[in-house]
Each structure stands twice: as C-alpha cells, then as structure tokens.
C-alpha positions as CSV (number, residue, x, y, z in Angstrom):
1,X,6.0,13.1,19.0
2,X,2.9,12.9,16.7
3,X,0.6,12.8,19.7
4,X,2.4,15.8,20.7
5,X,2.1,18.0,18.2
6,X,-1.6,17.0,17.8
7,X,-2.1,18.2,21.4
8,X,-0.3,21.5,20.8
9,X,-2.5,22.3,17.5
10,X,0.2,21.8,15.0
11,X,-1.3,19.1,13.3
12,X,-5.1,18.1,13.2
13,X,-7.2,15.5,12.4
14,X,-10.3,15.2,9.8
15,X,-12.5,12.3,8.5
16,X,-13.5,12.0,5.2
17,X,-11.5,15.1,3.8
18,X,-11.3,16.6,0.5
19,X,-7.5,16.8,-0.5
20,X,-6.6,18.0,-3.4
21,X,-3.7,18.3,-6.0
22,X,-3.1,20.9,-8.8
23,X,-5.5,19.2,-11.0
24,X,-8.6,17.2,-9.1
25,X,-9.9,16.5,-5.5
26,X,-10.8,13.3,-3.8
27,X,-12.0,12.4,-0.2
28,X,-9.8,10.1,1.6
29,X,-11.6,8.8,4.7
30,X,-8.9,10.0,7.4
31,X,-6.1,12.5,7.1
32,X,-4.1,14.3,9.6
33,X,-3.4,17.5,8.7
34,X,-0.9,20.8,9.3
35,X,-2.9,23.4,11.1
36,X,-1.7,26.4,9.8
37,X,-1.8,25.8,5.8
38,X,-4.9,28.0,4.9
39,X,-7.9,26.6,3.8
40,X,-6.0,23.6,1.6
41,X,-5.5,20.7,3.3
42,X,-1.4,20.1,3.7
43,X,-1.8,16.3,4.7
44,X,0.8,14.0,6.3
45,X,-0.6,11.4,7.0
46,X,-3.4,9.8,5.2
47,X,-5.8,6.0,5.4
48,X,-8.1,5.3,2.9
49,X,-10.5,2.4,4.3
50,X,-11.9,-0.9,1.4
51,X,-14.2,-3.3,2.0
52,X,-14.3,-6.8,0.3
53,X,-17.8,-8.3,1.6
54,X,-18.8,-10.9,-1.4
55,X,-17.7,-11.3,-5.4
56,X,-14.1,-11.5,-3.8
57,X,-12.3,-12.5,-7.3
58,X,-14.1,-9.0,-9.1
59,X,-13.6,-7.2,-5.3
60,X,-10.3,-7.9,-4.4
61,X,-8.6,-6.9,-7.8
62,X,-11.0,-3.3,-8.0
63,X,-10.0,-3.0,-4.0
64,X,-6.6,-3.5,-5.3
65,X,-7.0,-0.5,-8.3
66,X,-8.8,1.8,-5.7
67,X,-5.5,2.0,-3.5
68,X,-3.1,2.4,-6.5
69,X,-5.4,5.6,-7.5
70,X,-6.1,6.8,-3.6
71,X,-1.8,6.8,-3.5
72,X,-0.8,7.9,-6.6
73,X,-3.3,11.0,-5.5
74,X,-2.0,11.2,-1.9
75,X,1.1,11.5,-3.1
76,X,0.6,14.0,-6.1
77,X,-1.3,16.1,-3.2
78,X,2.4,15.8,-1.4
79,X,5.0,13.4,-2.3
80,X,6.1,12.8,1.4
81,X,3.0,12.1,2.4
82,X,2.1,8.6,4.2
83,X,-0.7,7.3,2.6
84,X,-2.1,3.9,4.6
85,X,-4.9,1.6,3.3
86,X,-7.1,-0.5,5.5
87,X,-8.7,-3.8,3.4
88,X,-11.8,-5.0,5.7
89,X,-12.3,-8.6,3.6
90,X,-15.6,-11.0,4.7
91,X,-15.1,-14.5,5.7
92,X,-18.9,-15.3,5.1
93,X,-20.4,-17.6,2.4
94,X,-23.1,-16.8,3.5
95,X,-23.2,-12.8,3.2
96,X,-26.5,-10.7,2.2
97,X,-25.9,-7.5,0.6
98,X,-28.4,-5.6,2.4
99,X,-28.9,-3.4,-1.7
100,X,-32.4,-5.0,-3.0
101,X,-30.8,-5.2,-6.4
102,X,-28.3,-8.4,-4.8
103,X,-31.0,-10.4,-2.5
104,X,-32.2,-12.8,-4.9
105,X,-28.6,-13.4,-6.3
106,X,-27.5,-16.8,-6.0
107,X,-24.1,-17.7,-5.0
108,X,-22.0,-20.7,-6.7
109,X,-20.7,-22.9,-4.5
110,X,-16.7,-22.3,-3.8
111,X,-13.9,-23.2,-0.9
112,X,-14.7,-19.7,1.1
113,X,-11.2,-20.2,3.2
114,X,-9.7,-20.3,0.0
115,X,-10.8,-17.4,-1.4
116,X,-10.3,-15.6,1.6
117,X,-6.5,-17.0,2.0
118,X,-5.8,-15.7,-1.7
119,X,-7.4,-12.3,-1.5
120,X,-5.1,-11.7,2.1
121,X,-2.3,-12.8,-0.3
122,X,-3.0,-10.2,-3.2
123,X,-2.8,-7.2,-0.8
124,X,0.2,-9.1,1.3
125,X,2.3,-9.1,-2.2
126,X,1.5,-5.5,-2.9
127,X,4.3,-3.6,-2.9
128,X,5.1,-1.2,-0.3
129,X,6.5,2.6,-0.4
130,X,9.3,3.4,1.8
131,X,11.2,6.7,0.2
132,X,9.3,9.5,-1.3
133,X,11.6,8.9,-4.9
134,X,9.7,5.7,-4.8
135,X,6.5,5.5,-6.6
136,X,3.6,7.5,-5.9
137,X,1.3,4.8,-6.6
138,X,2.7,2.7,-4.1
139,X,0.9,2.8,-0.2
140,X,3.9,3.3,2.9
141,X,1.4,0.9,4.9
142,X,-1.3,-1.4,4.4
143,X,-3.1,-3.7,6.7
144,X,-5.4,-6.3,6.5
145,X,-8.2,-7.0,8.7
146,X,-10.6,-10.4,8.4
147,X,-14.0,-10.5,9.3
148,X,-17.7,-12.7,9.9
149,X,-20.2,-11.3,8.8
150,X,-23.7,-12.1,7.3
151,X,-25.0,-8.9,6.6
152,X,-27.6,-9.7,9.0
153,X,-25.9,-10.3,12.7
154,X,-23.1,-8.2,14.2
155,X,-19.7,-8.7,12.7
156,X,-17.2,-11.0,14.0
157,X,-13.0,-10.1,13.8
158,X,-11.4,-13.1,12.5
159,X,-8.0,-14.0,14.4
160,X,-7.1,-17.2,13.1
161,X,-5.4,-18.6,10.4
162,X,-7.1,-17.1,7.9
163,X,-6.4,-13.5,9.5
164,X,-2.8,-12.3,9.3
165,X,-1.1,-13.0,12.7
166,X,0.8,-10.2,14.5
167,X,4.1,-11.1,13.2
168,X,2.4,-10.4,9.9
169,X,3.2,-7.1,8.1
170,X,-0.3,-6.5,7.2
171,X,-1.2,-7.1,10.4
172,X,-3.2,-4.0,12.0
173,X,-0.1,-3.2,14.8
174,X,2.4,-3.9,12.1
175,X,0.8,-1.0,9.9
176,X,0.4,1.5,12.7
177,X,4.2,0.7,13.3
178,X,5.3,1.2,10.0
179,X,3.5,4.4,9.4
180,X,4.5,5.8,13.0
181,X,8.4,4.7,11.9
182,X,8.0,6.3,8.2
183,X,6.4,9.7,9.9
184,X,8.9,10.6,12.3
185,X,11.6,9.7,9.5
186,X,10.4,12.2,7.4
187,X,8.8,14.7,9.3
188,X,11.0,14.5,12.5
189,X,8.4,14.7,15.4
C-alpha cells in the first residue's frame, strides 16, 4: 500500500530533508513525505542514518543520544510519525580516520569482538516505540548493521556472529518489517 501511494504521488520521498517543529528544524537523512502539505514537510516516515567507525565506548553512547534527539524531534514534527534509525558500527582495529587531525593517534590495544558485541548490545536494549502515547524519544525501528573497514580498502558487511542474525530484531529485514507493520497500522495504506 505504501508503494502504492508513492506511485500515485500521494506520498514522496526526500534525502536529507529539513523537517521542522513549531520551534526548530533539523535534517533527517530520509523522509517520506505527504505530497500535498504546502511547502512544510508533513513526514511519515522517517531514518536517520549513525556511524560508529573507532572510539566505540565515547561513539556508541553519543550514537545512542543522537537517536533519542533525532526521535524526540521526529515525533514533536508529528507524533505518529515512524521515525527509524540505522547504526553502521566498524569491526576494524585497525581503522584510519581519513581527518589529518586522527592519523598519528595511537590506538590502545583492546578485544575488538568485544567491543563490537557490546556496542550491538546497547542499541539491541534500546527501547522501542510502538503507540504514538509512547514516548517521543523512543525510535518505532532500529537496525543494526556491522561492518570491515580500514578506512583505506572498500568496506566489508559483517554476517557473522558479531552481526545480528535475521532472526534478530535489529536485524536490517526485521526493521523494514517493523516499520512497514507500524505504517499501515497507523496510516492505513
């Protein structure tokens, strides 16, 4: 039904799109949108994208602050909106941050699939959204994707057991689900 109504111009998409509330505006990197609103953006559905590459104990916890503020601002824009974050987090010890300020830093030596497994668990725990009396700082979906890479070489998705398996609720078909099943419960299409 959502594919629908994008197809007969009810709803549109947008990438990195200012939506605002009464009081301040923000970009979230993908929204979909009612068409016929005016020029402010009436968003259903929204997915604000984090990245967790290196300083994963600092990362993971401002990561975690960033998606309380991007919801509690989704849903101030429109309390039945269904606001989705995607948390990209780096398997590699052996990351460079390509800024010039980071290249001479030197890492301290730590259990990498540890830190990894523990950062997966922080945004596992984090509780979920599923009425619009709920929270506003709470997310409807989030999902969890694990990567390789070195700042150098092409990136590598992680699938094993470090990466949350597709029975996993923050697994990336899991979160589409959820959204899909929270969208047509409150919009109806």
């Amino acid at each position: 039904m959502l594919r629908a109504a994008l197809d007969a111009g009810q709803l549109k998409t947008r990438r990195n799109a200012e939506v605002r509330t009464r009081l301040a505006g923000r970009n979230i990197d993908f929204v979909i949108y009612e068409a016929d609103k005016g020029p402010l953006l009436s968003v259903r559905i929204s997915v604000e994208h984090k990245t967790i590459m290196a300083a994963h104990g600092k990362a993971r916890w401002n990561r975690y602050g960033d998606l309380i503020a991007y919801s509690n601002h989704a849903h101030n824009h429109r309390p039945d909106c269904v606001a989705g974050g995607i948390v990209v987090v780096n398997t590699s010890a052996t990351y460079e941050n390509p800024n010039g300020f980071a290249r001479a830093w030197q890492r301290p030596k730590f259990r990498m699939d540890k830190v990894v497994v523990d950062t997966v668990k922080i945004f596992a725990d984090m509780p979920l959204r599923g009425a619009v009396e709920e929270p506003n700082d709470q997310l409807e979906a989030i999902a969890v994707i694990v990567v390789d890479y070195d700042g150098a070489n092409p990136a590598k998705l992680v699938t094993g057991p470090l990466a949350p398996q597709p029975d996993s609720p923050i697994h990336y078909d899991s979160f589409i689900r959820r959204i899909s099943d929270l969208y047509l419960k409150r919009f109806g299409q």
